[in-house]
C-alpha positions as CSV (number, residue, x, y, z in Angstrom):
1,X,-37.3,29.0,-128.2
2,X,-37.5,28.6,-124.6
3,X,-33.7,27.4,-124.6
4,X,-32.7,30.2,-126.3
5,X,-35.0,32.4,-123.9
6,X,-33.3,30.7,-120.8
7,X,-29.7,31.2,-122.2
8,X,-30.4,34.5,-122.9
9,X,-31.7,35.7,-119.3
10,X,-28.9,33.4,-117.6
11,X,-26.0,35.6,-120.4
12,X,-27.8,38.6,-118.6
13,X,-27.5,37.7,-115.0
14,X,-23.9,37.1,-115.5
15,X,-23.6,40.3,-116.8
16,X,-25.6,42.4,-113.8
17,X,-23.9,40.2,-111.2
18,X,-20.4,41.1,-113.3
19,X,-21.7,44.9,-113.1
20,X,-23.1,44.8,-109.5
21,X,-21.3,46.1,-106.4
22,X,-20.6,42.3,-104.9
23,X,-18.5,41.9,-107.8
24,X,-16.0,44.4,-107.5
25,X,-14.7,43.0,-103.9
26,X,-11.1,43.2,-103.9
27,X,-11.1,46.2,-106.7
28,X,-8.2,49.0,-105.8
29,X,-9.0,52.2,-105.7
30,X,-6.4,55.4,-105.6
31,X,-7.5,58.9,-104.6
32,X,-4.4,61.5,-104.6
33,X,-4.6,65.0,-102.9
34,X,-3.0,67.5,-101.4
35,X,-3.5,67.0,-97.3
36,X,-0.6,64.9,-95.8
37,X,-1.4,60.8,-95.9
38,X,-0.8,61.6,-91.8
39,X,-1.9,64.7,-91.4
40,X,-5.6,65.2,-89.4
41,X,-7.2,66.0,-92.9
42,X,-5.7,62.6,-94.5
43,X,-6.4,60.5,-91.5
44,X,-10.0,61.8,-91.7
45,X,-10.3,61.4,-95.6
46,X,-8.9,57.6,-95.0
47,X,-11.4,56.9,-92.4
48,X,-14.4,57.8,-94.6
49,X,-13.2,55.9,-97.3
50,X,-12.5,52.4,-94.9
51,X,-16.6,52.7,-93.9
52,X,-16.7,52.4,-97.8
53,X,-14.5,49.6,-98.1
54,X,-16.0,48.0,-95.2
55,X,-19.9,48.0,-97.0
56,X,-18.6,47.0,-99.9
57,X,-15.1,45.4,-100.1
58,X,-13.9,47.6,-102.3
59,X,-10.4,48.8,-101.6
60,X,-9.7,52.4,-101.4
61,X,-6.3,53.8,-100.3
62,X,-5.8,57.4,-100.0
63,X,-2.1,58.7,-100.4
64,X,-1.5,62.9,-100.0
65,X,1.3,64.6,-100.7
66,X,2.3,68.2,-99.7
67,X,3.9,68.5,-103.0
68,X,0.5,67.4,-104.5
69,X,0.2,70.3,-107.2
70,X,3.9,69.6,-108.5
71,X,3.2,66.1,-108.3
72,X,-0.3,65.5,-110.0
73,X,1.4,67.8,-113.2
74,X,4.0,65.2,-113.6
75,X,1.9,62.1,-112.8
76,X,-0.6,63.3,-115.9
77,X,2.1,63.9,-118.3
78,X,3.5,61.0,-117.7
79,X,0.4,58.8,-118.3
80,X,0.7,57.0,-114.6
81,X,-2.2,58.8,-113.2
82,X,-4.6,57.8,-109.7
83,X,-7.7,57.0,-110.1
84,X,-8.9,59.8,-108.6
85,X,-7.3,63.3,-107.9
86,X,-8.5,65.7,-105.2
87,X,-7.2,69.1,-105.8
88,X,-7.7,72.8,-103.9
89,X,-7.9,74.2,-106.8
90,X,-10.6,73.5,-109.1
91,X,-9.2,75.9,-111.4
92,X,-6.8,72.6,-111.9
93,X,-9.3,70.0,-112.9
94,X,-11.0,72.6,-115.2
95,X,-7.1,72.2,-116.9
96,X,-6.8,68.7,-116.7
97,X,-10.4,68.1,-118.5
98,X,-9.6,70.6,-121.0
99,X,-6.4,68.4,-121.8
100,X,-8.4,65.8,-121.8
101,X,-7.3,64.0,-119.1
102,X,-10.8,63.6,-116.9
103,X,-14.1,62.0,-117.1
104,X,-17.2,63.5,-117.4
105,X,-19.3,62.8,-114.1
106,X,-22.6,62.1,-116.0
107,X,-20.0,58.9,-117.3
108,X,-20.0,57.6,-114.2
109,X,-24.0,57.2,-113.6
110,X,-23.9,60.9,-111.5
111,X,-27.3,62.9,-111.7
112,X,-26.0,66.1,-112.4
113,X,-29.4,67.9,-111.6
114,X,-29.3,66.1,-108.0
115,X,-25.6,66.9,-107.6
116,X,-26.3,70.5,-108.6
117,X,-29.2,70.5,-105.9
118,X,-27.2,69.1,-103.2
119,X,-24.3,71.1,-103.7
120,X,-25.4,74.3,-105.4
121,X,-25.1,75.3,-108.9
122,X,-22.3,78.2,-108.3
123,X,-19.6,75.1,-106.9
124,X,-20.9,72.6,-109.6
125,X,-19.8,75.2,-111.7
126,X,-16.6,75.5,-111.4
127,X,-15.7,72.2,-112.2
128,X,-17.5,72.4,-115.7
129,X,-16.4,72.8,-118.8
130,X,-18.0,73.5,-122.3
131,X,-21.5,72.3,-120.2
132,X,-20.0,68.8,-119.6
133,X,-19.3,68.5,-115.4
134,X,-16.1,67.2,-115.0
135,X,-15.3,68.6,-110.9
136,X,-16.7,67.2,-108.0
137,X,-17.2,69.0,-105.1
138,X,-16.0,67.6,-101.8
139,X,-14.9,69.8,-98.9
140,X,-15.3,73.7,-97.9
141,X,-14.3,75.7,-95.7
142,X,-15.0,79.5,-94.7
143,X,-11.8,81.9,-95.3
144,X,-13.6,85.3,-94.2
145,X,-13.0,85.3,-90.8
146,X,-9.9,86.0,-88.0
147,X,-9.6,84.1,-85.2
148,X,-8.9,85.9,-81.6
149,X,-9.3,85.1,-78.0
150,X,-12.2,87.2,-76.4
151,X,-10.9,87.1,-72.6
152,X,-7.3,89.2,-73.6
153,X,-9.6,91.5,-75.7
154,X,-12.6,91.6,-72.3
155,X,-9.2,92.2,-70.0
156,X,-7.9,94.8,-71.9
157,X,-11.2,96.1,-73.3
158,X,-10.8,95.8,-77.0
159,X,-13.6,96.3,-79.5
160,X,-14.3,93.6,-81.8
161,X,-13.1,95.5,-85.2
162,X,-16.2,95.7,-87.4
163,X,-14.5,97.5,-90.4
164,X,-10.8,97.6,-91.7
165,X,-10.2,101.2,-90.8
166,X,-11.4,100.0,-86.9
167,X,-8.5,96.9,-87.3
168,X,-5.9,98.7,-88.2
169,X,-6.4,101.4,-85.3
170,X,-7.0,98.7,-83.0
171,X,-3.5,96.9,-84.3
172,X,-1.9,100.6,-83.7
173,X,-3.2,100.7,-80.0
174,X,-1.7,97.0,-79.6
175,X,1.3,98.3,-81.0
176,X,1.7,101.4,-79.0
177,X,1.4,99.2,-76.1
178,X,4.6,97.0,-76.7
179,X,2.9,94.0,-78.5
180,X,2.3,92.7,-81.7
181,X,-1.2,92.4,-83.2
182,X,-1.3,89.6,-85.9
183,X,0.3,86.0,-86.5
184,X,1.2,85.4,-89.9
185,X,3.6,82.8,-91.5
186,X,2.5,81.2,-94.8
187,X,5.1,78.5,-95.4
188,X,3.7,75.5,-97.1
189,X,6.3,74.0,-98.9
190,X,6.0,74.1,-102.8
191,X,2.7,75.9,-102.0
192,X,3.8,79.1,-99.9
193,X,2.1,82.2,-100.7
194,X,-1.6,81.0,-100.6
195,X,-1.9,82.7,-97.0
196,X,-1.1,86.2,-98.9
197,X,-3.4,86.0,-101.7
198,X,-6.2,84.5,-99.6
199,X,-5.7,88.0,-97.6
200,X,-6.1,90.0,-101.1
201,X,-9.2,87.7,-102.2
202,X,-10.7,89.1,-99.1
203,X,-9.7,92.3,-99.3
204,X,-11.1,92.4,-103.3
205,X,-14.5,90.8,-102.3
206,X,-15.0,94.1,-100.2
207,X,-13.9,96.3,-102.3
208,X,-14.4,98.3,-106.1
209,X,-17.4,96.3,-107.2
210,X,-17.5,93.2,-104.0
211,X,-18.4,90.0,-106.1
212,X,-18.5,91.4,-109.8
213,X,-15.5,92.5,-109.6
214,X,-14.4,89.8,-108.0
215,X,-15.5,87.0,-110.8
216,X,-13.5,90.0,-113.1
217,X,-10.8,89.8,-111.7
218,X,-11.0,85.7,-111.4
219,X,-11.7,85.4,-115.0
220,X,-9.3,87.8,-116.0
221,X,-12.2,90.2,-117.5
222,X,-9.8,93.0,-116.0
223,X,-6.1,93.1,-115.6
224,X,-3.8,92.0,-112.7
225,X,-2.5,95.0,-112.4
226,X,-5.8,96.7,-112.4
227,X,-5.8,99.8,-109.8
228,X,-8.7,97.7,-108.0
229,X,-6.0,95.3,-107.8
230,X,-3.2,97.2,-106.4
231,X,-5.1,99.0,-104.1
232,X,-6.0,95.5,-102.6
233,X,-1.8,94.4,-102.4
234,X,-1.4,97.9,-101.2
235,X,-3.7,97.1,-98.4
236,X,-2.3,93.6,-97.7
237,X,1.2,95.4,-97.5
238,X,-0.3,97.4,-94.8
239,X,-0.4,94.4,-92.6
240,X,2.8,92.6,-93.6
241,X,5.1,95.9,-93.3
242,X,4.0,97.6,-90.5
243,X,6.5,97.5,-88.4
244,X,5.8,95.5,-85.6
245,X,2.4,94.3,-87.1
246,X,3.3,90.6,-87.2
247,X,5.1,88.5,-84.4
248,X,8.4,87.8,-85.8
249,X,8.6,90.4,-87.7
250,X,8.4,90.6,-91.8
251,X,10.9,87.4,-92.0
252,X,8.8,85.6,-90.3
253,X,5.6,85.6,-92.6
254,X,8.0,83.6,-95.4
255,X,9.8,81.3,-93.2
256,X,6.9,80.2,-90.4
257,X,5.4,77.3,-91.6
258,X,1.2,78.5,-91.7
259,X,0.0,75.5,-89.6
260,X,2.5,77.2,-86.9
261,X,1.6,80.8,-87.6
262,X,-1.4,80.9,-84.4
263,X,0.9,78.5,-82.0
264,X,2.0,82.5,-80.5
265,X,-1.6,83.1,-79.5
266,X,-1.6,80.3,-77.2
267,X,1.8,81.2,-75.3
268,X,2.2,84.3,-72.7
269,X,5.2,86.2,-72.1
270,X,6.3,87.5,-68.5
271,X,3.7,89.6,-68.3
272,X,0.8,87.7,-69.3
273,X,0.4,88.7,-72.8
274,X,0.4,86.7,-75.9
275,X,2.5,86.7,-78.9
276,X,-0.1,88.1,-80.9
277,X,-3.9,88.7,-80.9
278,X,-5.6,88.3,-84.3
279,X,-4.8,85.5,-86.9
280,X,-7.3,85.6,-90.0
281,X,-6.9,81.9,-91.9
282,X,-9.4,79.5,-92.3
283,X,-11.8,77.3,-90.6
284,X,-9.4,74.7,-90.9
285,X,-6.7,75.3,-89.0
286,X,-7.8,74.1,-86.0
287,X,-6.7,70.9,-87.2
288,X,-3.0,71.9,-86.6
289,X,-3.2,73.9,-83.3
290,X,-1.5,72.8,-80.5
291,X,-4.1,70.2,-78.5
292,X,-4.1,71.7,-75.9
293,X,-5.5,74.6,-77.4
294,X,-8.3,72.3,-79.7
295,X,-10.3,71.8,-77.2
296,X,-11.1,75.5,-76.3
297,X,-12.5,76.0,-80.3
298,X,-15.5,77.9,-80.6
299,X,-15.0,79.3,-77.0
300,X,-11.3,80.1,-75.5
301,X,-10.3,81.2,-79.0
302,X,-13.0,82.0,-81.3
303,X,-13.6,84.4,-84.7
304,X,-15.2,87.4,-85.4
305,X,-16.1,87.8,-89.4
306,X,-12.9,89.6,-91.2
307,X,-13.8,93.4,-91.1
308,X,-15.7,95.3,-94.2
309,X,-14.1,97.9,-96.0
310,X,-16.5,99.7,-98.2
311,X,-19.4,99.7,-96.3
312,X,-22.0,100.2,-99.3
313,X,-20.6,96.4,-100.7
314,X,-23.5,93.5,-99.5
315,X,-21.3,90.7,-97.3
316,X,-19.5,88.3,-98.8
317,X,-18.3,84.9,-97.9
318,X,-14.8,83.7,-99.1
319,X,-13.9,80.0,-98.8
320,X,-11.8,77.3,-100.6
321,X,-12.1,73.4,-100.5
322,X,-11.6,70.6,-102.3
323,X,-12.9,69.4,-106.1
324,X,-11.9,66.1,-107.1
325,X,-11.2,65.1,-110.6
326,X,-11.9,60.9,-112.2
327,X,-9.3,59.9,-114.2
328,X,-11.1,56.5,-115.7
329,X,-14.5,54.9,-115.7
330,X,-14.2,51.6,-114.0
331,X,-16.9,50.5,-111.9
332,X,-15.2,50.7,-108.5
333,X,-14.1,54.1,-109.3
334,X,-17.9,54.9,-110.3
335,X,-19.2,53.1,-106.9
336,X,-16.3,55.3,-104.7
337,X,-17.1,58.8,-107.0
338,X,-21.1,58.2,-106.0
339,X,-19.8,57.9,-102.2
340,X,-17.8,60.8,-102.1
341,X,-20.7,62.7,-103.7
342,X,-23.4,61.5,-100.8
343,X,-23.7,62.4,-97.1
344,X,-22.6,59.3,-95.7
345,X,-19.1,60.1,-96.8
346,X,-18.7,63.1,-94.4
347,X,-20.4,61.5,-91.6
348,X,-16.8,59.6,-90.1
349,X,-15.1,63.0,-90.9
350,X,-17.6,64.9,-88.8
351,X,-18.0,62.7,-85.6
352,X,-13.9,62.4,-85.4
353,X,-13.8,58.7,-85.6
354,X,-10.6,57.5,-84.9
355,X,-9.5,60.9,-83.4
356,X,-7.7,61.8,-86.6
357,X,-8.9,65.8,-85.2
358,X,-9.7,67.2,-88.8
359,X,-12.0,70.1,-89.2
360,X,-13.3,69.1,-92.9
361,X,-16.3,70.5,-93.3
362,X,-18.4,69.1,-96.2
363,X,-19.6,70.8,-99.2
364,X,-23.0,69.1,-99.4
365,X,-25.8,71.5,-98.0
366,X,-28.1,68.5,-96.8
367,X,-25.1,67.5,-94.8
368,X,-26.6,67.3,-90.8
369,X,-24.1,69.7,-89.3
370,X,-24.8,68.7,-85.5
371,X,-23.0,65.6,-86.4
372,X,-19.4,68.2,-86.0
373,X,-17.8,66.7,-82.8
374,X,-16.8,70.6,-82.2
375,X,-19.3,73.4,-81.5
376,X,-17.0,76.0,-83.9
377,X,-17.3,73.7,-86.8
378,X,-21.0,73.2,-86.3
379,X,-21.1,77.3,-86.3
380,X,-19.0,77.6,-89.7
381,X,-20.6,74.8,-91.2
382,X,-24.0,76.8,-90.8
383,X,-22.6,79.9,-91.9
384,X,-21.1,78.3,-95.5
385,X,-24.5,76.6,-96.1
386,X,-26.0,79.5,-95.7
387,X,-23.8,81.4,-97.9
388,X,-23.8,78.8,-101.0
389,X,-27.7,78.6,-100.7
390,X,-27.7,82.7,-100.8
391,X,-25.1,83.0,-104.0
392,X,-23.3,84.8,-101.7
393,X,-20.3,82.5,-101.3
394,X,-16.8,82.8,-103.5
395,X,-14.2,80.3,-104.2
396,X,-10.3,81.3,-103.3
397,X,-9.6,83.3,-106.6
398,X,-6.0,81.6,-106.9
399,X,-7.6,78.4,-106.5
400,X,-10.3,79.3,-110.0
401,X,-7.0,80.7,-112.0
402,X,-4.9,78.7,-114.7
403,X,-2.2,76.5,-112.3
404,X,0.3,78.5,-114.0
405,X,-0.8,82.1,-112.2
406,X,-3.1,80.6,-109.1
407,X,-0.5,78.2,-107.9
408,X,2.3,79.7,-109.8
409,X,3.0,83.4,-110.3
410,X,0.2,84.4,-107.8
411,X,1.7,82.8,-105.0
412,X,5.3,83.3,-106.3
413,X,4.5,87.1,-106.1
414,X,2.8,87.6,-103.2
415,X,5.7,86.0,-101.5
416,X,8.0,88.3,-103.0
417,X,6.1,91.2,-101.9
418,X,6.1,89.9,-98.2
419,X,10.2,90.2,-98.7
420,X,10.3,93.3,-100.4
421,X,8.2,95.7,-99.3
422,X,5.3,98.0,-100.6
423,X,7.8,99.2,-103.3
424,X,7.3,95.7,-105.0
425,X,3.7,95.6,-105.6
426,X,3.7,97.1,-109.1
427,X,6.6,94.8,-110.3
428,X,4.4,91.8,-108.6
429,X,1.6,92.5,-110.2
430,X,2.8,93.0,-113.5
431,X,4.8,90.0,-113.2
432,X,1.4,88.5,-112.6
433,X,0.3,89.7,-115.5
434,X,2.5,88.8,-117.6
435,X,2.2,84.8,-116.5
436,X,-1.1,84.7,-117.7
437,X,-1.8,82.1,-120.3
């Protein structure tokens, strides 16, 4: 009996050391996602993920692609899938699990209570389906706000524009004085359009009903071509068609690639001025300014939040970010889907290691936010932590939608629009519409 009692234990210790973290040295791990392999996001994303490999010798190579959302579709159909997928849309792993394709989190030994706490229950959310959590949350960033320069506005004693109806008279009075009040260019490759409808999600969130009609709209509870709808496109046209609104003129929104779109902030003409003066896009994009002008973040060129419109709406925060999907349950991919889900992942993303200059700013609300090597992220962190903890935080609507409208029609449209004009918008948004599955 004691034989038998001995064999049995020793059959079980081969089995925990088999399961334990020791024995998967050497294991490959994949994650694929949209930010470049070499771009500052990438870098950073690699960096994190070699202190993993480093503690426990498992392998994990990221590879991004900026065709990532074309890509991933192909990748699943054909059966040749990564290990793990990190998406900006989580309206795309919500598509992938309902084909079937992903595995729950709870599968891979994640405490979804404790993810729920750490992350909040709105962004756990979106990656669920049928109550089964599928999405995890990785990265946000804040969307609601417009980057300027506060000495050109001190010199030439501009306001800070507190409402929409104060922006657009203080983007006439730029005008009227022979220069050109916003950057815009939202080229991204097989992905152009998002800068457009991330200007209507913020325009919707402050307008008709703020947030419920918002998750409406999102859900498609009302229709795209709602009036709600088109009197947020007929506002965004406001800004794309005025002439002399954008630097570069209408042509240029299409054709300037958006990592680009601020570099005219940071030149001067002749006489001193810049090519433009306000640039609303995310807290990211810092990342892919000119150095030079990185270091001046938070001070030299800083944001102000982007204007209300119906004053009697509470204020709203709209942001985006990544949601990564698990494609199998091995053990290394469990170990790496627990790391991505804790702190420690962020922390050689937020202290720059390796200078690899991305912005990332992580989506776990415990995350220490002094740890940001720059003072602006620090700020914007704050602000989103804030904001998920209040319910008062949104996703980017295109990125919640079915692929086929958020990364398909949605964009496809709004990019139209920018090239034909205010008389497009009810053909866009019936076209819209018309895409939904």
């Amino acid at each position: 009996m004691r034989k038998t009692l001995i064999g049995l234990l020793a059959v079980v210790a081969l089995i925990a050391a088999a399961c334990g973290g020791a024995s998967l040295e050497g294991e490959e791990v994949l994650i694929f996602g949209a930010p470049a392999t070499d771009g500052p996001d990438g870098k950073a994303i690699q960096a994190a993920m070699d202190e993993f490999s480093e503690e426990t010798g498992i392998i994990v190579t990221y590879v991004g692609s900026e065709n990532f959302e074309q890509e991933i579709q192909v990748q699943m159909e054909s059966g040749d899938t990564p290990d793990i997928a990190l998406w900006p849309q989580p309206g795309a792993v919500v598509d992938a699990a309902k084909r079937g394709m992903l595995t729950p989190l709870a599968d891979l030994g994640i405490d979804i209570d404790e993810y729920k706490s750490n992350y909040s229950a709105y962004l756990v959310g979106l990656g669920e389906v049928d109550g089964v959590v599928y999405g995890g949350a990785n990265a946000v960033n804040l969307k609601s706000i417009v980057w300027y320069q506060p000495a050109e506005f001190e010199k030439r004693g501009y306001a800070i524009p507190n409402t929409w109806d104060e922006m657009i008279a203080l983007a006439d009075q730029i005008v009227a004085e022979g220069m050109n009040p916003f950057c815009f260019g939202m080229y991204s490759n097989g992905a152009t359009g998002w800068l457009a409808t991330d200007w209507m999600e913020d325009i919707m969130l402050r307008t008709g009903g703020g947030t419920d009609t918002y998750d409406k709209w999102v859900n498609h509870e009302i229709p795209f071509n709602d009036p709600v709808v088109k009197n947020a496109a007929t506002l965004l046209s406001q800004i794309m068609h005025t002439d002399n609104y954008v630097v570069g003129g209408t042509d240029a929104i299409v054709s300037t690639f958006f990592g680009d779109a601020q570099n005219p902030m940071f030149e001067r003409d002749g006489n001193g001025n810049p090519g433009c003066f306000m640039h609303r896009q995310a807290s990211f994009i810092v990342g892919f300014w000119p150095e030079a002008a990185q270091g001046g973040a938070g001070t030299e060129t800083t944001v102000f939040p982007f204007p209300s419109i119906d004053a009697s709406l509470p204020k709203a925060a709209l942001g985006a970010g990544d949601m990564f999907g698990v494609f199998n349950d091995r053990d290394a991919t469990a170990e790496v889907v627990k790391y991505m889900l804790s702190p420690d992942s962020f922390t050689a993303i937020a202290t720059n290691k390796g200078g690899h200059g991305s912005t990332r700013i992580s989506a776990h609300t415990g995350f220490d936010t002094s740890l940001y090597d720059k003072a602006i992220t620090q700020v914007l962190a704050g602000v989103l932590n804030d904001a998920l903890s209040a319910n008062a935080f949104r996703f980017d609507a295109s990125d919640l939608m079915p692929p086929e409208v958020g990364a398909g029609s949605f964009w496809k449209e709004m990019t139209n629009l920018a090239v034909e004009g205010p008389g497009y918008i009810d053909t866009a948004l019936s076209n819209v519409e018309n895409s939904w599955p």
